[in-house]
Each structure stands twice: as structure tokens, then as C-alpha cells.
C-alpha positions in Angstrom: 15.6 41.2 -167.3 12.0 42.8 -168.0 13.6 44.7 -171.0 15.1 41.4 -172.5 12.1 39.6 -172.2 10.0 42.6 -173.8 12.0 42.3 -176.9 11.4 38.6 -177.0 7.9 38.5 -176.9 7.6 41.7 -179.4 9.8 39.2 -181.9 7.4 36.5 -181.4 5.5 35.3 -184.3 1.5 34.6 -183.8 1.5 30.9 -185.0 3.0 28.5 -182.9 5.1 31.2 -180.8 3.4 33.6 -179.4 0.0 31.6 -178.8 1.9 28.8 -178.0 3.7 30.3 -175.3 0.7 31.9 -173.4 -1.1 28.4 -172.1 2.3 27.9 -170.8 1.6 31.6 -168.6 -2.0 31.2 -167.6 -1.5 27.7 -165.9 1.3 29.6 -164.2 -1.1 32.0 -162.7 -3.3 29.6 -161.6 -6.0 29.7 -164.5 -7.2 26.3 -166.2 -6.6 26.9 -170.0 -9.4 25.0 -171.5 -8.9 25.5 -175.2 -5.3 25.4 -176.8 -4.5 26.8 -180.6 -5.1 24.0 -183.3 -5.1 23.5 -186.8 -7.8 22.0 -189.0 -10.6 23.0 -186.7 -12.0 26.9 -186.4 -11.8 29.0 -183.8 -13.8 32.0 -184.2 -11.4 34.2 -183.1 -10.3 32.7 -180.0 -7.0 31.0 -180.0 -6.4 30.0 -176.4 -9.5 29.8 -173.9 -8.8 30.1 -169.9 -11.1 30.2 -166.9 -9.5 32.0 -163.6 -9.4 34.9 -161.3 -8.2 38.5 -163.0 -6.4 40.8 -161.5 -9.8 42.5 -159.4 -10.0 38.9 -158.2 -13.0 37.9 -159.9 -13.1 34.4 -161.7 -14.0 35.0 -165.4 -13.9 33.1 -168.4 -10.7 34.7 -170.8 -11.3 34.8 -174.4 -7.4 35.7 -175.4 -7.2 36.8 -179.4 -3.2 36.5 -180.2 -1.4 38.9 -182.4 2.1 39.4 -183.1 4.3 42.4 -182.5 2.8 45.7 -182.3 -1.0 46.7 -183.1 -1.0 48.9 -185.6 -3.8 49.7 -188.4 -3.3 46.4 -190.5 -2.9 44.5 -187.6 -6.3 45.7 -186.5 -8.3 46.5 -189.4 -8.1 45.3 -192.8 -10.1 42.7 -195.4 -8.0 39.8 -194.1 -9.4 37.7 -191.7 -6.6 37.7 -189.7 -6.8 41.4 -188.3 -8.0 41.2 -185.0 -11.1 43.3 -185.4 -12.6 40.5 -187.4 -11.6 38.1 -184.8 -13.1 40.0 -181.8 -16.7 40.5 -183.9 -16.2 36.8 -184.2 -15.6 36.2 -180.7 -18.9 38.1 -179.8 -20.8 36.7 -182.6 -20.4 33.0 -182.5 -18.4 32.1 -179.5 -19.6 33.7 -177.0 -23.6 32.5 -177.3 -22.4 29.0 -178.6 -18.5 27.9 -177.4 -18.0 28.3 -174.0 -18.4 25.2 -172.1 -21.9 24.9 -170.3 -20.3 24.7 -166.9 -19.2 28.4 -167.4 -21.6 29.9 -169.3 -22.8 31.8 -166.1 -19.5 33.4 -165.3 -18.4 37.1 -166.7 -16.6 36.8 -170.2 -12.6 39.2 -170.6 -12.0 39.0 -174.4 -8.2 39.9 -174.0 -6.9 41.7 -176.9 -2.7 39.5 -176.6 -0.2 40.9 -178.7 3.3 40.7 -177.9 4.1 45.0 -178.7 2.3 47.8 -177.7 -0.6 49.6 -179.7 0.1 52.3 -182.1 -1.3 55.5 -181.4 -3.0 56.1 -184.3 -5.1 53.1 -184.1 -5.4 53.7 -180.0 -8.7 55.7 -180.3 -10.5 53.1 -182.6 -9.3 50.2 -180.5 -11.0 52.6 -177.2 -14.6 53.3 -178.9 -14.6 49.2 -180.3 -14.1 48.6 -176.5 -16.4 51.0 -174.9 -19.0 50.3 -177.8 -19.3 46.0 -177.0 -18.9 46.5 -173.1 -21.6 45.3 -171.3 -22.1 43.9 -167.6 -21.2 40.6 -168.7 -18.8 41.0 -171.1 -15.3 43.2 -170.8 -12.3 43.3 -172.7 -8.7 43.5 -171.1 -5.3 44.6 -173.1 -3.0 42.3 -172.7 0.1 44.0 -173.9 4.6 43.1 -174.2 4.9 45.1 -170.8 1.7 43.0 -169.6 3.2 39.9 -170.5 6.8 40.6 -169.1 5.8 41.3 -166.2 3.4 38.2 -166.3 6.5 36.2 -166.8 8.8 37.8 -164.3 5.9 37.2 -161.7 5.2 33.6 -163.1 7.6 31.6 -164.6 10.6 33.1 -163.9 9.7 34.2 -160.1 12.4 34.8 -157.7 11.4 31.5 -156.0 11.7 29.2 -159.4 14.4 31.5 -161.1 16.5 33.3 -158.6 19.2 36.1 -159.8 22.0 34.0 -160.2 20.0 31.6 -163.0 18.8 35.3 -164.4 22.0 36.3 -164.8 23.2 32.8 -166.6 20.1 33.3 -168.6 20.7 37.1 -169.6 24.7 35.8 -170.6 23.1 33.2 -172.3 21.0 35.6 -174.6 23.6 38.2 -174.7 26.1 35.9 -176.4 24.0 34.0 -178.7 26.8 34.9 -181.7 29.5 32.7 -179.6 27.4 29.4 -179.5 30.0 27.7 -177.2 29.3 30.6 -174.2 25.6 30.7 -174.7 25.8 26.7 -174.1 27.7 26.4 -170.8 25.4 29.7 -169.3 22.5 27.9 -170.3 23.8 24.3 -169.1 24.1 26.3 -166.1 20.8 27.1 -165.7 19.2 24.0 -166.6 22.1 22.1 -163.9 20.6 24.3 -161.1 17.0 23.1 -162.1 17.3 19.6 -162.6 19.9 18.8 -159.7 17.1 20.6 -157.1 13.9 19.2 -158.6 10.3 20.3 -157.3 9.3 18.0 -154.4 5.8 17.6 -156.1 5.1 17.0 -159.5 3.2 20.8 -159.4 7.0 22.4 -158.6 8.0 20.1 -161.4 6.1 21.1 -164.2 6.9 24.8 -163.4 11.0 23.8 -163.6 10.1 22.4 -167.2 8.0 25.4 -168.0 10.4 27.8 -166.5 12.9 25.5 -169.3 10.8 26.0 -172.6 10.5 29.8 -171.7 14.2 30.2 -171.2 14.9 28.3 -174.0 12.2 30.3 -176.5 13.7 33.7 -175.5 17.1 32.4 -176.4 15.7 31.3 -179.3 14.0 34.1 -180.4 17.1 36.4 -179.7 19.4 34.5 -181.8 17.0 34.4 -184.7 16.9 38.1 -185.0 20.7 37.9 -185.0 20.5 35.5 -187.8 22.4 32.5 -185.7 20.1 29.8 -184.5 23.0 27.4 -183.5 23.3 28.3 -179.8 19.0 27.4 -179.5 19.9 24.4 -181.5 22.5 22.9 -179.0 20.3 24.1 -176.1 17.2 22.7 -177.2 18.7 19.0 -177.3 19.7 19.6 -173.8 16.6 21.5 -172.6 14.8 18.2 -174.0 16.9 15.7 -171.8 16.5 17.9 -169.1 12.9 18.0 -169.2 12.7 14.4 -169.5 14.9 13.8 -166.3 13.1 15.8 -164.2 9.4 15.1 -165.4 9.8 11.2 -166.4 8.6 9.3 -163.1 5.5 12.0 -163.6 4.9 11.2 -167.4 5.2 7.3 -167.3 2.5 7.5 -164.5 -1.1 8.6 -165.2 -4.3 10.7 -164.5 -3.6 14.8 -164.9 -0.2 15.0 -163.6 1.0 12.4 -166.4 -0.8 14.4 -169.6 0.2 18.1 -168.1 3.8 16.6 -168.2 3.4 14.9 -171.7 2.0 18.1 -173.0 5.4 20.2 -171.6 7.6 17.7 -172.7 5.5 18.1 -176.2 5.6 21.7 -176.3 9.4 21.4 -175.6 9.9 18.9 -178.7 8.2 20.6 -180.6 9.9 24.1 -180.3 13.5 21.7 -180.9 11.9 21.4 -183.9 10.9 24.9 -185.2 14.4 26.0 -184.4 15.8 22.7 -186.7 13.6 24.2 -189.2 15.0 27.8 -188.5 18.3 26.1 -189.2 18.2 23.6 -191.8 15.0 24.5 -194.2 16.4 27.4 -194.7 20.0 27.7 -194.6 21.6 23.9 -195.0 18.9 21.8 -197.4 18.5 24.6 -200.2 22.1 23.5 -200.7 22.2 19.8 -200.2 22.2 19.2 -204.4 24.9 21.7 -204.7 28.3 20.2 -205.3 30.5 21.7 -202.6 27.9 23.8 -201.3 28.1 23.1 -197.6 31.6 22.4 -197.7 31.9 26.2 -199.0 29.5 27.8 -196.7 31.3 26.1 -193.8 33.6 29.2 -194.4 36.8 27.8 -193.3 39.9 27.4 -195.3 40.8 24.1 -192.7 39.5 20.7 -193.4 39.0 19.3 -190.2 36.7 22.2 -189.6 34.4 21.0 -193.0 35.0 17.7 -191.9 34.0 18.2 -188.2 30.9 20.2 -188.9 29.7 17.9 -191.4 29.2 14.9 -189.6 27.5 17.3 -186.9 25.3 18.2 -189.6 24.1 14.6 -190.7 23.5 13.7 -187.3 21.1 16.3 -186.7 19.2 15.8 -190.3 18.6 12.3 -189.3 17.8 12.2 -186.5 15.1 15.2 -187.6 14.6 12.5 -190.1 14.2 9.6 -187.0 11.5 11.9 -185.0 9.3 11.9 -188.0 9.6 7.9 -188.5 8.7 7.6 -185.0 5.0 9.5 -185.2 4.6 6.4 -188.0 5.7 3.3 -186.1 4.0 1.9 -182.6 7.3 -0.4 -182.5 9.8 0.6 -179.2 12.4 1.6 -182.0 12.9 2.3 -185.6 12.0 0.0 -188.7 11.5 -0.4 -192.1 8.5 1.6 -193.3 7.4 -1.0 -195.5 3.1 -1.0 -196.5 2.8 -2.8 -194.0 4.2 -1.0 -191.1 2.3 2.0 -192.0 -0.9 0.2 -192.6 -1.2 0.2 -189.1 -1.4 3.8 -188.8 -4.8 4.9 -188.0 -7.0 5.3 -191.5 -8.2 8.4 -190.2 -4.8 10.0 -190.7 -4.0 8.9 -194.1 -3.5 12.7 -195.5 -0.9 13.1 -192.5 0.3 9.5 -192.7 1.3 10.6 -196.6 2.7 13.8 -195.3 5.6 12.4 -193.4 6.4 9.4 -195.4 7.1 12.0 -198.4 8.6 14.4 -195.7 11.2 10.8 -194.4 11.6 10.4 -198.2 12.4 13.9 -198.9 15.0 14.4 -196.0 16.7 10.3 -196.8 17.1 12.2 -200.6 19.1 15.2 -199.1 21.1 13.6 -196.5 22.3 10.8 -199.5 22.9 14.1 -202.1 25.2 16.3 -199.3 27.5 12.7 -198.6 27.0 12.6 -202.3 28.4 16.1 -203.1 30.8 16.9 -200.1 33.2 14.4 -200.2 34.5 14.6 -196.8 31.7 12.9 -195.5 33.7 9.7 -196.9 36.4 10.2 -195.0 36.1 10.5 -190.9 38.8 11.6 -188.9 37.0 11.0 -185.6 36.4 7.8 -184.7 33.5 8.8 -182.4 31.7 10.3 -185.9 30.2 6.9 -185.9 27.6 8.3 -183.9 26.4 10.5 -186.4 27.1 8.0 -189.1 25.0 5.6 -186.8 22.0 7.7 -186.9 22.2 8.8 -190.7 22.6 4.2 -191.3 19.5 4.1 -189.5 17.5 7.0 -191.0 18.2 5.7 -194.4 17.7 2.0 -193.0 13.7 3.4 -192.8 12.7 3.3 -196.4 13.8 1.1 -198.5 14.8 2.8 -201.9 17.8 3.8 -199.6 19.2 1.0 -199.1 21.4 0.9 -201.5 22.9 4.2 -200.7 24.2 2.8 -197.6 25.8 -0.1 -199.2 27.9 3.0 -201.5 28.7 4.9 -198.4 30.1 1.8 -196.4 31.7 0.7 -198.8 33.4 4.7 -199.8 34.3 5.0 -195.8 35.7 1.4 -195.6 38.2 2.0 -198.7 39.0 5.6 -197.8 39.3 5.0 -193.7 42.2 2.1 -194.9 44.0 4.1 -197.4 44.2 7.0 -194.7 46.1 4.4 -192.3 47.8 2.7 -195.0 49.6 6.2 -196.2 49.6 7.9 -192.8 46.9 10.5 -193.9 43.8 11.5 -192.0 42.6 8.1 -190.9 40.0 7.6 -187.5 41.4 9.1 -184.8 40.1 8.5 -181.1 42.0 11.5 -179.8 38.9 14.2 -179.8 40.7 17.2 -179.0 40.2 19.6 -181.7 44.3 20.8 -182.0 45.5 17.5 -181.9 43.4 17.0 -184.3 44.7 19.9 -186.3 47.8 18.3 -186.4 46.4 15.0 -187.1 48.5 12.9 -188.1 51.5 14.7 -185.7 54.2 11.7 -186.8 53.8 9.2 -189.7 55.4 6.1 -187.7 54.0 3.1 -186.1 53.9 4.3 -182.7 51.9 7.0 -183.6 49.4 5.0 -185.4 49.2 2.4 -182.6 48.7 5.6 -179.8 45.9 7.1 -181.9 43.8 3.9 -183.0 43.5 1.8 -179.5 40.1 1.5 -179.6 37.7 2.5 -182.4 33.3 2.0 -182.5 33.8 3.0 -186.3 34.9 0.0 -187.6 32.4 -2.5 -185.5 30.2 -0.1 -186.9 30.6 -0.4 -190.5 31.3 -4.5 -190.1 28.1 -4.5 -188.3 25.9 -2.7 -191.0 27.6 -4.7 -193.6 26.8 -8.2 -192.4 23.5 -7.1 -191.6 22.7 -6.1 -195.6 24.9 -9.3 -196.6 27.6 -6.8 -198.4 30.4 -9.5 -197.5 33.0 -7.7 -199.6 33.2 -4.8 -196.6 33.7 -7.3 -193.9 36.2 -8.9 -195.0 38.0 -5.9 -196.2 37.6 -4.5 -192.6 38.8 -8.5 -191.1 41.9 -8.2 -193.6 42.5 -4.7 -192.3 42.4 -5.6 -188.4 44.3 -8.7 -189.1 47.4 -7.0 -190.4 47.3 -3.3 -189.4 44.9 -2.7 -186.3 45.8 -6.0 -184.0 46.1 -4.5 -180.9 43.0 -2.1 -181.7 40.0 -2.9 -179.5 36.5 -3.1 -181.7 33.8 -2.0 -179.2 30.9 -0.2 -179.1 28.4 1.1 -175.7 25.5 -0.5 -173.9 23.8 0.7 -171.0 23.2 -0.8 -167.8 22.1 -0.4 -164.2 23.4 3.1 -163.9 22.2 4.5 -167.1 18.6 5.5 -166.7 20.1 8.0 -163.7 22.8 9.8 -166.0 22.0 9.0 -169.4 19.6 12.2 -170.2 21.8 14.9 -168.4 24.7 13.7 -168.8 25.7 13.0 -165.6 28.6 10.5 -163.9 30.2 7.8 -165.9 27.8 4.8 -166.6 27.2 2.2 -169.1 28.8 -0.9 -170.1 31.9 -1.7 -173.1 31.2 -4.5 -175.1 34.7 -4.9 -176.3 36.3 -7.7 -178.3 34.0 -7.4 -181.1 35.1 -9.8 -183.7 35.3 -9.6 -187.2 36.1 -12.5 -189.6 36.5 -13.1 -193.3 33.6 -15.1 -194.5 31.7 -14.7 -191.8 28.9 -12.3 -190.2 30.1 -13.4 -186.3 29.9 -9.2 -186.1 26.4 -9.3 -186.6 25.7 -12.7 -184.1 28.0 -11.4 -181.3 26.5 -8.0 -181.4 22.8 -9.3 -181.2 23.8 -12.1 -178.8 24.9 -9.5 -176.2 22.0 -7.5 -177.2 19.1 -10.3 -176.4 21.1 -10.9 -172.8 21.3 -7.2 -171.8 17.9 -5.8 -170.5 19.0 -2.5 -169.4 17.6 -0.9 -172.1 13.9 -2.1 -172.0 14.8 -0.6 -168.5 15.1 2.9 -169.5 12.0 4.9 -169.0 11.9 6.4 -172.4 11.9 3.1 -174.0 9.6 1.9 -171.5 7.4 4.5 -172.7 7.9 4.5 -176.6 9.7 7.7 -177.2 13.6 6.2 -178.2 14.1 9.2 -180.0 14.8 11.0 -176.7 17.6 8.2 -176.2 19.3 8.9 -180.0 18.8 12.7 -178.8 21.4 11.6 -175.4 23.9 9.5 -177.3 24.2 12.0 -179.9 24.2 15.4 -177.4 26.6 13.2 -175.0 28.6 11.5 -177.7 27.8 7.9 -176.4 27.5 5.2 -179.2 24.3 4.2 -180.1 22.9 0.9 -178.3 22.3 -1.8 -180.7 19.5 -2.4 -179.4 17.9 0.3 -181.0 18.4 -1.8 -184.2 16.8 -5.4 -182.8 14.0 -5.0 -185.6 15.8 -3.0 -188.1 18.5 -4.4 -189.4 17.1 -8.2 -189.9 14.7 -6.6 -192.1 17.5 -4.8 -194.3 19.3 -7.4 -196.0 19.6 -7.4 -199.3 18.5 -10.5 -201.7 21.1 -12.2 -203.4 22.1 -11.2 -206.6 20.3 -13.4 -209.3 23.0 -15.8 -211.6 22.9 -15.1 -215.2 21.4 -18.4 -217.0 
């Protein structure tokens, strides 16, 4: 375990990895991290402060300067500013007469020299005399090596008492098969089952369950991005994020200390999902989005349902990247239309970073329209339940409203392609979801067949329901004509939640929600659109759920995608009144 672990934190990175693990280790050894890394602001050397007891027992104040991998000679000494002798002549320089906090000014000062390797040998001897030279009675300076550090985590986080051998073991399987992302995921479910079925009985026990999480989950992480395959993190990190928020939610919605150290795990947790999203798609999916084909090539498989399959996945995880980041600019309890003046109401004192993410929404709303642009499967679902990732990608471009026509293509591209499937028994919506079935899919070309495989669809509903809402009439009643004489005994439906949900939603737990079935759908009409938003106004279950009581509905797109439940239409309630489009002008 100690070896595994080793190799983790000697892979770390020194922005955002390594120095954002550490806090994460101090609180767990009882110091009181005062100062966290940051941006914008500098540090003079010092990139996370902590005040607690070493391992003499005396209570210092710990000055930790964070490198990455192994000290060597650049590492320790060159003209950059990043070299960590220039950091430590800052430390003695400026911070310690004029940073620490008055109310420990009088204790003894450890500048802790944190890298996540070991210290080459030929730098060793300089490193010594630097020490030895700026040692006083006040001031000492501690090597805080890998080995340090794994053993720091072996007697923290992942104690026997929080992590016992049978979670190490699902944890070392988890790592160890990082290349076969389906293993990985049911070791690491595994782990994260033990935790959250046995919380802490005080929120103290708690937060070192969700800390014990984001460490797991960063050393799986790490390992599979030095074997070039981030996709095992990926799926992990959307559970790791439910998880957290199951066991920590009746601490966060609260307040005082307990309520912002659990916001601030829960933050570091979200915010790792997205570094390994970034590991994944900035650099391996969106450099091909404008590429015809691209990603349907690089899917590397000579069957369709595989390109099919994966790319569906694949636009549910852009948008709702795409959703997180519209969130951070809206106070509302779910998405909306980023018009001027939504974002107006985003704090003036932000308005570099306010710019930042609208052109970042923009950016990612121009990708996900070129891949359905230039892989023409995503026209074409064979799995009914894909309208949850077509749900999400709707309501991503739904945000800005230079998409808006693009969704008015796409619905209108599945509608006609989805009907012409059923109409020549090819590879129409399916609700069978088992993956040879639908290999085979379609098995017979007869009635029966049809009739077995289409009882029930949310697709449809779906694209009826984001039709009427942008007044594109023509879809509906294609979609009315097409249950009227082919899908009659077809149930349009789609999920809500209710009593049970809050309980099960986030880790996936027993059956819950309610089926709003008998969704109608009528030429000339938008009775889709009123009976959908009828039920909608009556069911307060979702107000109910704590992370929409407390503003974060991202977490809930996170659970219905993960879990493959439907997305609520509530989630829409303010969106989709504001997306319809005006009439078209009449020529005088």
C-alpha cells in the first residue's frame, strides 16, 4: 500500500495536486491549516500555512513550500522563481517578520521543505548547509519527503480505523486495473458502499470518510494518468461526488465550522471531477470536435453501436462540464438563459472572471453543436434512455442563446431519423439496454418485435417537449402523427422524484421516484408542454431535495446522468419559457 501511494504522490503535479492535497493531511493530524494555495494573491513562498504539534510534540507554526516530484538541482536552484531556494529566502525574508497571524507570532516557526520524491544526492549537501546556515532557536526547517508523506497518509487518512484492509485491498484493485475501467469502477464502488452505508456518528468521523474519498479517488487518478487512461477516474469521480454529498449533506446545509469544512471537501472533491474532465476532454476529445469523423474514428471500433453508444456518453459529460460552469453565473435554483441580464447580477467585482466563463459556456455550446454536426450518429439514438444525455446537451445549449437554433436542427434531425428507423425496421429507440441485444438490434423485422422493444420510451416526450417549448410545431406534430399510427400502445413518460428520492437519489440506492406516464402529444397543440409543467407546479419533491434546497442542482444532473434516471422537468421551470422562439415575420 505504502509503495502505491509513494508513486502517487511522486506523480503529483505542484499546482492544484500536490498542494492541494496536503490541507487535506494536516487537518487529519490534528493541525489547523490557516492559509490554503490561491491564485491572484502572493505568497511569498508559502503555499499552505498550518499551526500544530510536530512530531517532538511541540506546537509550531508550519511554513510548507510545495514542490513536485523529486528535488533535484533545478528544482532547487535556478533563476526561476519557482525553485524552492527562492521561495525559502522568501519565506525568511518577508513572511516570517510580516505574515504570520499576530496570535502566533510567539510560537517556533518549521519551514517544511514538501515535495512529493526524494532529494537527489547531488543537491543533498547544499540543501544541508542552506538548513544548518538559517537555523536558529526560533526558526527550523523539517523535510517533508514521498516516504514522509506515505506514511502521513497511511497513519492519517487511510488509518486502519477509517480504511481497514479489505477497502485497501478494493482500493489497490482499483488502481491496479485502471486500463479495464469497468473493474476499477465496481472495486472502487466497493469502497465508497462501505463508507457511505457506515457513516461517522459525528460530523468530525464524517469529514474524514469524504477526505479518506478525495484521496482514494486522487491516487486512482493519478495512476491512470500515467497510463494514459483517465476514464476509470472519470466514472469514479461522479460517484465519489454523490457519495460525498450523501454522507456530508445534513452537515453542509447546516452552519457554523462544521458546514464550511464540509463545503470546502465537497469543493475540493468537485473540483478534482474537474481536472480529470480536463485530463480527458481538453486534450483528447475537443481538439477533434471540428474534425469530420474524428471521434467516430478514434472510438476505434469497427461496430456502430459502439460509436453510437460512446457518443451520447460523451455529450453528456461535455454538457454537463458545460452546466457546472453556467451554474458559478446564475443565483437561480436551476439553469437559465444567460441573457445581460442574468449575468448583470454577478458581482461587478468579478467581471474578468464573469467574461471568462461565458466565453468558456460559449466555447464548449460551439464544440458540442460541431461533434453532433460532424458525427452523424449523434442523429440517430438507438437507446431510448440516451435522452438523458440528449437532455443535458438541450439544456446546455438552452443557456446562450445564439444556440438556439441548433437545437431546433438537432430535434428536428433525430425526429425524422428516429421514424424512418421504425418505419424500415432499422436501428430505431430501443428500451432494451443490454449491450448484445443491442448488438443484434433489430433481432426480427416484424410487428411483434417492434411493439416488445418500444413499450415505453422518455425520448420521444422528450423531443415533443423541447419542441413546444421553442414553438417548432412542425416536430410535434410529426412525433403526434408518429404515435397515432405506429407507437399506440407505447407509453410516453418521463421521471420525477418524490418522498423516497432525497434517501437514494445520490448513491443510487433502492428504487424511488415517481412515473409520470400518459404524456400526451397532439397535432396542433403544445398539451406536452402544459401537462408536463402542470405536474411539475403540483410535485414539490424536488424543492425537497437537499441539493436544490441548497443551490447546487448540478449535483442532481450528476445522479440522473451517473444513475441513468431521466432528468426532472423541473430542472427546466425557468428555462424553457424563456426559449421560445419569435414568430417568423410575414413577407409584406
Amino acid at each position: 500500500m505504502k509503495l502505491v501511494i509513494r508513486e502517487y504522490l511522486a506523480s503529483l503535479r505542484e499546482r492544484d495536486e500536490l498542494d492541494a492535497v496536503l490541507p487535506d493531511l494536516l487537518t487529519e493530524l490534528g493541525f489547523t491549516v490557516y492559509s490554503r494555495p490561491g491564485r491572484g494573491t502572493r505568497q511569498y513562498g508559502v503555499d499552505v500555512a498550518a499551526v500544530g504539534k510536530g512530531r517532538d510534540g511541540i506546537k509550531r507554526v508550519h511554513l510548507f513550500s510545495v514542490k513536485s516530484g523529486d528535488l533535484n538541482r533545478n528544482e532547487w536552484n535556478t533563476a526561476s522563481p519557482q525553485s524552492l531556494r527562492p521561495s525559502l529566502d522568501e519565506i525568511l525574508d518577508v513572511y516570517v517578520t510580516s505574515r504570520i497571524p499576530l496570535e502566533f507570532t510567539d510560537l517556533p516557526i518549521a519551514i517544511c521543505l514538501c515535495f512529493g520524491g526524494a532529494i537527489d544526492e547531488q543537491v543533498r549537501a547544499e540543501v544541508i548547509a542552506y538548513i544548518r546556515r538559517y537555523t536558529t532557536d526560533k526558526i527550523s526547517f523539517e523535510e517533508w519527503n514521498g516516504d514522509l508523506l506515505a506514511q502521513v497518509i497511511l497513519d492519517g487518512i487511510l488509518r486502519e480505523g477509517l480504511l481497514p484492509a479489505p477497502l485497501r485491498s478494493h482500493l489497490r484493485k482499483a488502481v491496479a486495473m485502471v486500463e479495464e475501467p469497468d473493474i476499477a469502477l465496481t472495486h472502487f464502488e466497493r469502497l465508497l458502499s462501505a463508507l457511505v452505508t457506515s457513516p461517522g456518528d459525528s460530523p468530525a468521523k464524517r469529514l474524514s470518510q469524504a477526505r479518506l474519498i478525495n484521496i482514494c479517488l486522487w491516487i486512482m487518478f493519478v495512476w491512470a494518468r500515467e497510463a494514459d487512461n483517465v476514464e476509470a477516474p472519470y466514472r469514479a469521480s461522479e460517484r465519489a461526488m454523490l457519495a460525498v454529498w450523501h454522507l456530508l449533506r445534513g452537515d453542509i446545509v447546516g452552519s457554523g465550522r462544521t458546514a464550511e469544512k464540509a463545503s470546502l471537501v465537497l469543493n475540493e472533491l468537485i473540483e478534482l471531477h474537474f481536472a480529470i474532465w480536463d485530463e480527458l476532454f481538453t486534450k483528447k476529445i475537443l481538439p477533434f470536435a471540428d474534425v469530420r469523423h474524428g471521434l467516430s474514428t478514434a472510438i476505434g471500433s469497427h461496430a456502430s453501436i459502439d460509436i453510437n453508444l460512446k457518443l451520447f456518453d460523451m455529450i453528456g459529460r461535455l454538457a454537463l462540464r458545460g452546466l457546472w460552469m453556467a451554474w458559478q453565473l446564475s443565483p437561480n435554483p436551476g439553469p437559465v438563459v444567460l441573457t445581460d441580464e442574468v449575468l448583470a447580477t454577478y458581482p461587478s467585482a468579478l467581471t474578468e472572471e464573469k467574461n471568462i466563463l461565458v466565453e468558456k459556456i460559449d466555447t464548449l455550446c460551439k464544440q458540442l453543436v460541431q461533434i453532433i454536426s460532424n458525427n452523424r450518429s449523434l442523429l440517430s439514438p438507438i437507446g431510448d434512455w440516451q435522452a438523458i444525455d440528449i437532455a443535458l446537451a438541450l439544456t446546455l445549449l438552452a443557456t446562450r442563446s445564439p444556440f438556439h437554433g441548433a437545437i431546433d436542427q438537432w430535434l428536428e434531425e433525430m425526429t425524422k431519423r428516429t421514424i424512418f428507423a421504425y418505419q424500415t425496421h432499422g436501428q430505431y429507440p430501443t428500451c432494451n439496454s443490454s449491450y448484445w441485444d443491442l448488438v443484434e438490434h433489430p433481432a426480427e423485422r416484424n410487428d411483434e418485435y417492434r411493439n416488445e422493444n418500444t413499450q415505453g420510451s422518455i425520448l420521444y416526450p422528450l423531443l415533443a417537449l423541447w419542441a413546444a417549448a421553442r414553438g417548432n410545431q412542425q416536430v410535434v406534430d410529426e412525433i403526434a402523427a408518429f404515435k397515432m399510427e405506429k407507437l399506440s400502445d407505447c407509453t410516453f413518460q418521463t421521471w420525477l422524484p418524490d418522498e423516497d428520492s432525497e434517501a437514494d437519489i445520490y448513491f443510487g440506492g433502492a428504487i424511488h421516484g415517481a412515473a409520470l406516464t400518459g404524456i400526451p402529444v397532439t397535432s396542433g397543440s403544445r398539451d406536452t408542454f402544459d401537462f408536463v409543467f402542470e405536474e411539475v407546479n403540483s410535485n414539490g419533491h424536488y424543492d425537497a431535495l437537499s441539493v436544490i434546497d441548497f443551490g447546487h442542482w448540478p449535483i442532481l444532473l450528476t445522479a440522473c446522468r451517473s444513475h441513468r434516471l431521466p432528468v426532472p422537468a423541473h430542472v427546466w421551470r425557468d428555462l424553457l419559457p424563456a426559449i421560445e422562439r419569435p414568430p417568423a415575420s410575414s413577407g409584406s
